[in-house]
FIVOZA-647005 format. One line per 5 residues: number of its first residue (from 1); for each residue x, y, z of C-alpha. Coordinates in steps of 0.25 Angstrom, whole numbers, plus 5000, padded with zeros to 4 digits. Layout:
NUM> X Y Z  ...
//
This chain:
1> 4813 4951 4981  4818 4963 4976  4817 4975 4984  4809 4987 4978  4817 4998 4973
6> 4819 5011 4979  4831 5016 4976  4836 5022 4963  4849 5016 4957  4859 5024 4949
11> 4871 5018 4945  4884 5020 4941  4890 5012 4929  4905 5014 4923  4910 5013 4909
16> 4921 5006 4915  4929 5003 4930  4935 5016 4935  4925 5025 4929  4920 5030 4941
21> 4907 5023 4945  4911 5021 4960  4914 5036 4964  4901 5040 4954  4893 5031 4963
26> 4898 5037 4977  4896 5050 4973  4882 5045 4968  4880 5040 4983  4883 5052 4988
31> 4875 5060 4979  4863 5055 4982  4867 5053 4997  4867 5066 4998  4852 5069 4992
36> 4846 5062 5003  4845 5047 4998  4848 5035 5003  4859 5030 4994  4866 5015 4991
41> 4877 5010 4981  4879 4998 4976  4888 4989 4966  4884 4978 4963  4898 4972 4961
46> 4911 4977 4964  4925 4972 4961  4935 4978 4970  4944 4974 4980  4941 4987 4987
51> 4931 4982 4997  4923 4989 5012  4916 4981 5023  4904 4986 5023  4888 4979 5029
56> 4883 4967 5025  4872 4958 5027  4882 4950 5033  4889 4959 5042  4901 4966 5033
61> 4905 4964 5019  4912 4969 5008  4908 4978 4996  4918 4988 4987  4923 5000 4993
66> 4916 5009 4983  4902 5004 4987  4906 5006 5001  4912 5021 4998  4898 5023 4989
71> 4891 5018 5001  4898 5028 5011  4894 5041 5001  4878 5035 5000  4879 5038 5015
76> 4875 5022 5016  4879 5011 5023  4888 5004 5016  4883 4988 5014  4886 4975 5004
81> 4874 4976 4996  4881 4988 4992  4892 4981 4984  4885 4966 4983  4898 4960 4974
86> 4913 4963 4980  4921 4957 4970  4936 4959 4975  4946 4953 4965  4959 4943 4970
91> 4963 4942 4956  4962 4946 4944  4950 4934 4941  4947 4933 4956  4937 4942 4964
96> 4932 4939 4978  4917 4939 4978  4911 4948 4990  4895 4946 4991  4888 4955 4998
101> 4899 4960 5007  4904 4943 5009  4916 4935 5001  4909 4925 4992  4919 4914 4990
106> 4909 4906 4980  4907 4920 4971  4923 4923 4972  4922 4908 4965  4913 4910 4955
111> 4916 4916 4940  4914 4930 4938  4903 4929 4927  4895 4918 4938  4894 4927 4949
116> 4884 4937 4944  4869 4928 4945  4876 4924 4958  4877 4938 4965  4867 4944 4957
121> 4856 4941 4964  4863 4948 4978  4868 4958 4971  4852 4964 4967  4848 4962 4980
126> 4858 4972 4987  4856 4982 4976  4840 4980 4979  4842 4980 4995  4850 4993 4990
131> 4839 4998 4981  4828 4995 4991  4834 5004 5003  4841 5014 4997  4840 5027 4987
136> 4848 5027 4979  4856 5016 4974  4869 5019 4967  4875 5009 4959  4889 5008 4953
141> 4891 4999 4943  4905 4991 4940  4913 4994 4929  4906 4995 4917  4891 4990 4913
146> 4895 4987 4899  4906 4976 4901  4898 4966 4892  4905 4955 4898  4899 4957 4909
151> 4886 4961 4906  4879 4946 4909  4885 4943 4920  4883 4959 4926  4879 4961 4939
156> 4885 4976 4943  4881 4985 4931  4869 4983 4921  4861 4972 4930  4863 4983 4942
161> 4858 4994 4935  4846 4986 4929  4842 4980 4944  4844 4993 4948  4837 5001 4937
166> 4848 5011 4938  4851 5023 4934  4865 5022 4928  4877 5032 4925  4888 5026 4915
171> 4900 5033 4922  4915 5034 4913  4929 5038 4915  4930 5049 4905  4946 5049 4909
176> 4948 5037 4902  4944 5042 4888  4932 5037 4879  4922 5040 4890  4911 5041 4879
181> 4914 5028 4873  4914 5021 4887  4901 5028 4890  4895 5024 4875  4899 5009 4875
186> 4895 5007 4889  4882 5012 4888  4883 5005 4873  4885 4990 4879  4873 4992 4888
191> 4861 4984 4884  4850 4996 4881  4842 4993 4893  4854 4997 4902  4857 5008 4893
196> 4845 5014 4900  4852 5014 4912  4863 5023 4909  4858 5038 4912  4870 5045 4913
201> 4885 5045 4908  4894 5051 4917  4909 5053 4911  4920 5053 4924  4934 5057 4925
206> 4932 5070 4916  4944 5079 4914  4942 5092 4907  4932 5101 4901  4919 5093 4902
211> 4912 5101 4889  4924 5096 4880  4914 5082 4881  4903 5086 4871  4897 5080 4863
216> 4902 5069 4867  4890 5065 4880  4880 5072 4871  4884 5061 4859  4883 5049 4869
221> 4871 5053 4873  4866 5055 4859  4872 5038 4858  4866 5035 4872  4856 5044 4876
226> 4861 5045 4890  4869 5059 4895  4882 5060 4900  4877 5066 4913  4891 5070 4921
231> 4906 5073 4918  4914 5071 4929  4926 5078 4931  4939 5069 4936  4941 5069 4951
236> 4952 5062 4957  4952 5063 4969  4936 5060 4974  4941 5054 4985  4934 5040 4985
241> 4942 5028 4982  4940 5021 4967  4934 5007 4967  4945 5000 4961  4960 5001 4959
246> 4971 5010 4966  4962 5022 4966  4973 5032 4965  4987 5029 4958  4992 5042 4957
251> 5000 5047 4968  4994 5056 4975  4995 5064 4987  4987 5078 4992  4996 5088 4995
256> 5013 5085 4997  5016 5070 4998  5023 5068 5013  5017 5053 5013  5017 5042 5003
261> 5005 5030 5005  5010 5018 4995  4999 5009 4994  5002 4994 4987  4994 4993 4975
266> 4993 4978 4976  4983 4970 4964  4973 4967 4974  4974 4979 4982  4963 4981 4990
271> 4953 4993 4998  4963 5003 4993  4952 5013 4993  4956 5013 5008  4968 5022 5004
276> 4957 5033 4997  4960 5042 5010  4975 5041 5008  4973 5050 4994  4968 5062 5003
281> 4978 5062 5015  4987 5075 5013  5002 5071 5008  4999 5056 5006  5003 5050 4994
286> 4995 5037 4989  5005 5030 4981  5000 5015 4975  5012 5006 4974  5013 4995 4966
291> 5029 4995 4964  5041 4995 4973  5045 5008 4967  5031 5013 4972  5036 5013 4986
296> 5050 5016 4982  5050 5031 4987  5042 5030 4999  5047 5035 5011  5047 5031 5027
301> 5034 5041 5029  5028 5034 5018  5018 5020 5019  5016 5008 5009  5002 5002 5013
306> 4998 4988 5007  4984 4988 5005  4973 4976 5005  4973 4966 4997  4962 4957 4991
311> 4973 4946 4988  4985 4950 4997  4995 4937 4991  4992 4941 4980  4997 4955 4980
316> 5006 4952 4990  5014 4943 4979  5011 4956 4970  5018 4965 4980  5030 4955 4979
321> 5032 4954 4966  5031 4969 4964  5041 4970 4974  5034 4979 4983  5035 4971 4994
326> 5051 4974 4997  5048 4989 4995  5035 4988 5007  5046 4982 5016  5056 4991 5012
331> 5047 5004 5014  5043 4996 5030  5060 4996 5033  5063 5010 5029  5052 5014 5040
336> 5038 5015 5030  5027 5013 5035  5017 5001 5027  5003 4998 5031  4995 4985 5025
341> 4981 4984 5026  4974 4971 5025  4980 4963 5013  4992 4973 5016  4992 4969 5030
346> 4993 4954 5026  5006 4957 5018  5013 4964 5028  5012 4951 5034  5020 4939 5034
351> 5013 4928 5028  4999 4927 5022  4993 4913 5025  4981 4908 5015  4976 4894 5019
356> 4962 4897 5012  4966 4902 4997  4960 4915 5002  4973 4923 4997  4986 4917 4998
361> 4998 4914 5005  5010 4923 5005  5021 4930 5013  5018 4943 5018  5029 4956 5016
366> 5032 4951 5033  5031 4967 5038  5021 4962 5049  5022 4949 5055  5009 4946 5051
371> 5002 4934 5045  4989 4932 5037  4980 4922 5036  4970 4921 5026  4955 4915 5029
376> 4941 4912 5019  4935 4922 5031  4936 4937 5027  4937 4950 5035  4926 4959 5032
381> 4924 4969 5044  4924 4985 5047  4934 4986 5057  4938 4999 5069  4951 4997 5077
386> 4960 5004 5083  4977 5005 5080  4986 5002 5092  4998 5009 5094  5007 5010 5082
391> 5019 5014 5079  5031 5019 5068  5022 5023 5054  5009 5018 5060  5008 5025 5074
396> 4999 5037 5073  4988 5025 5071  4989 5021 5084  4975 5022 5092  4969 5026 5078
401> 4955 5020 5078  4951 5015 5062  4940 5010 5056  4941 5001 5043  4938 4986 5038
406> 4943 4974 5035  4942 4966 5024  4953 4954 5024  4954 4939 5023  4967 4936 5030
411> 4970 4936 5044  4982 4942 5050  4991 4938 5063  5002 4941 5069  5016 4932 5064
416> 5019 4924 5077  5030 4920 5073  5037 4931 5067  5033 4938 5081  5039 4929 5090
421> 5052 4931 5081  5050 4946 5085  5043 4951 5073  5035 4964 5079  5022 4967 5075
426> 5012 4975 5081  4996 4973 5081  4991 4987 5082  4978 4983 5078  4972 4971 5084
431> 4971 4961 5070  4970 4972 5063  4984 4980 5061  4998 4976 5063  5010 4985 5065
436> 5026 4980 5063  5035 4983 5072  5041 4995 5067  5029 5001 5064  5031 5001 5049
441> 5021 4993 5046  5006 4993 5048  4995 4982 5043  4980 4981 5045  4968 4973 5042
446> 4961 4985 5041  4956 4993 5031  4951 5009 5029  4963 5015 5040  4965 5026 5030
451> 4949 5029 5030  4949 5033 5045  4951 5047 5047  4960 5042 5060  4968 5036 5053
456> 4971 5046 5042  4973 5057 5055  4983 5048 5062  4992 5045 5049  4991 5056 5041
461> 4986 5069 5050  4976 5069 5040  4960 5069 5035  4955 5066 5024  4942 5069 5016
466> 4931 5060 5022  4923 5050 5013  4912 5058 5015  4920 5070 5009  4923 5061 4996
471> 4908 5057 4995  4903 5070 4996  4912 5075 4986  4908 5064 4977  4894 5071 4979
476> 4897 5085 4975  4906 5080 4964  4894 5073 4956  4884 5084 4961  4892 5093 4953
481> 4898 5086 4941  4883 5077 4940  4871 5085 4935  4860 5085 4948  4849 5081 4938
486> 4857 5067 4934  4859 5064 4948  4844 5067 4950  4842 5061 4938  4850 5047 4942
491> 4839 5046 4953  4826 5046 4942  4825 5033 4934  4824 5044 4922  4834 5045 4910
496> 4842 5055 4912  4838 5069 4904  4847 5072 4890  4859 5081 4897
//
């Protein structure tokens, strides 16, 4: 049975990815966090391979890293209902299926368009658990709501927002040009009972003098009848992570650069939003590398860090063939430091073993005497450990206490072989983290390091804004750039007054 509604839904729909519906849903959680309410996310489906353990029903599971940040800045405890469907993509026409926080081998299986009737019915029920408990619900659509492609088989943006009876905001990227025109067709391709959903436009990424718009929102609302309710000026550096993608590909560093961060821009690079913190450390340059000559100016003081991977052979062959893989070694002889963590972890390695067609088989980059093994059974825990001692790039970790997660479905162990030939490795972290002998090179399983406040201390010297700094400036941004009566107004199931 469906449970009664209590909780109003407002949701957030796009004219297209990248438009800024994630962060406008965080700063929406906040918001109305911060009146008093009890406050939920949800997406329905997400497609990222930017993952969090979070609860479940089941003990932990998986949803995207944007619902989990959204979670954090509603003040709620981040669970699976929140983000029902994970789709995390192996290739480019192959996703693994995460239900409710658990792997779905037979919906990894099953063609895209059949899925839908299959999850559908799962999918309702966490949004009504969601609805019954909370507040508020804020919603974040995916992509945009007017892919009529898609529309039959929709389970993440008009059948949400009908379920849900929300009230919806059609956010664009006025950077990109023809805003109007993406805002128009959208809301054009709708069927006109979800016209009525829309109650708002909001235009994002706005540079300039905001009066040089007119007419232009009063026209579309002359075509549409619904008001273009806030221009938001562009802001760079927010401080949360985007969903998708390399978040950042400029260079950048906050003050004088004294350090360069290279981090391997692999195709299935993945929880890169764990580098977010990097962006704010005083002097530290993020640099994304996808070229030898990427690394080709780095100096001893500088690090290289292979991230995770949602399909480590894979782009572990791409590293190769980029020729990336001589210049990491090179960087490790001439005395710079390199750190993998979890599918970078399993590179450094010297073999990875896959007897189940779970990811591949494939020589490591052999910087650690390590070997991995791949199993059907994955990793999914919230992990606390402490360093050892270490030594060489890595030693002010030593007796750092860290909290993070794993999320991984090889096993690694020690190359026996290659350490009774006098191989030197050095487990500094028991199963979890493994140091060369010269000190140079650092892999873990574990995920979040650069998200503990000890961590960024002892390698930096330095702090950095909190998530709770980023989330309440999210707050005050769209308290003052949002009109008070819309965000009141997003609460009433009313049409919004002509602005």
């Amino acid at each position: 049975m469906t449970s009664p509604k209590k909780a109003v839904c407002i949701m957030v729909l796009g004219t297209s990815s990248g438009a800024g519906k994630s962060w406008l849903t965080t700063a929406l959680c906040r918001h109305y966090a911060r009146q008093g309410l009890k406050v939920a996310p949800f997406k329905a489906q997400n497609m990222s391979n930017n993952a969090r353990v979070v609860a479940s029903a089941k003990g932990l599971g998986e949803i995207g890293s944007a619902q989990y940040f959204q979670a954090l800045a509603a003040q709620a405890e981040p669970d699976v209902r929140m983000n029902p469907l994970l789709l995390k993509p192996e290739a480019d026409t192959r996703s693994q299926v995460v239900l409710l926080g658990q792997v779905s081998q037979a919906l990894s299986d099953t063609p895209w368009r059949g899925r839908s009737e299959k999850v559908w019915p799962q999918i309702a029920a966490a949004l009504d658990e969601l609805i019954a408990e909370n507040d508020v619900v804020v919603i974040e659509g995916a992509g945009s709501p007017a892919e009529i492609n898609l529309m039959a088989s929709d389970i993440v943006n008009l059948r949400v927002a009908r379920h849900a009876q929300a009230q919806c905001l059609l956010v664009t990227d006025i950077d990109k040009g023809g805003a109007f025109a993406h805002l128009y067709g959208t809301w054009a391709l709708l069927p006109p009972e979800d016209q009525q959903c829309i109650k708002g436009f909001v235009l994002n990424k706005f540079r300039g003098d905001a009066s040089l718009l007119a007419p232009a929102p009063d026209m579309l609302q002359a075509l549409t009848g619904v008001p273009t309710v806030a221009v938001l000026p562009m802001w760079w550096q927010h401080g949360l992570p985007e969903e998708d993608g390399v978040f950042d590909d400029r260079s950048r560093a906050t003050g004088a650069v004294t350090q360069t961060v290279a981090v391997i821009a692999y195709p299935r690079i993945s929880n890169l939003d764990e580098f977010q913190s990097l962006k704010n450390v005083p002097g530290v340059r993020l640099l994304w590398a996808r070229s030898p000559a990427d690394l080709a100016g780095l100096q001893a003081h500088d690090w290289v860090i292979l991230p995770g991977s949602k399909h480590t052979s894979s782009d572990l062959a791409w590293l190769r063939e980029q020729g990336l893989d001589a210049a990491i070694a090179g960087h490790a002889r001439q005395g710079g430091a390199v750190l993998g963590i979890c599918g970078g972890l399993q590179m450094l390695g010297e073999a990875l073993i896959d007897t189940h067609g779970i990811d591949g088989n494939a020589p490591g980059l052999g910087l650690l005497p390590l070997v991995t093994r791949f199993a059907p059974v994955k990793t999914v825990m919230k992990t606390q450990a402490r360093f050892g001692q270490l030594r060489g790039a890595w030693s002010s970790l030593g007796g750092v206490e860290v909290s993070g997660y794993e999320i991984h479905h090889g096993q690694t162990q020690l190359h026996s072989d290659m350490l009774g030939a006098g191989a030197a490795l050095h487990e500094v972290m028991p199963g979890l983290a493994w140091q060369s002998g010269d000190g140079q090179v650092l892999g873990t399983y574990l995920h979040g390091l650069f998200e503990c406040p000890a961590v960024l201390q002892a390698l930096f010297g330095a702090q950095v804004p909190t998530l709770e700094t980023v989330f309440e400036g999210l707050a005050d941004f769209i308290a003052q750039h949002i009109p008070a009566d819309v965000l009141r107004q997003l609460m009433a199931p009313a049409p919004f007054s002509d602005r």
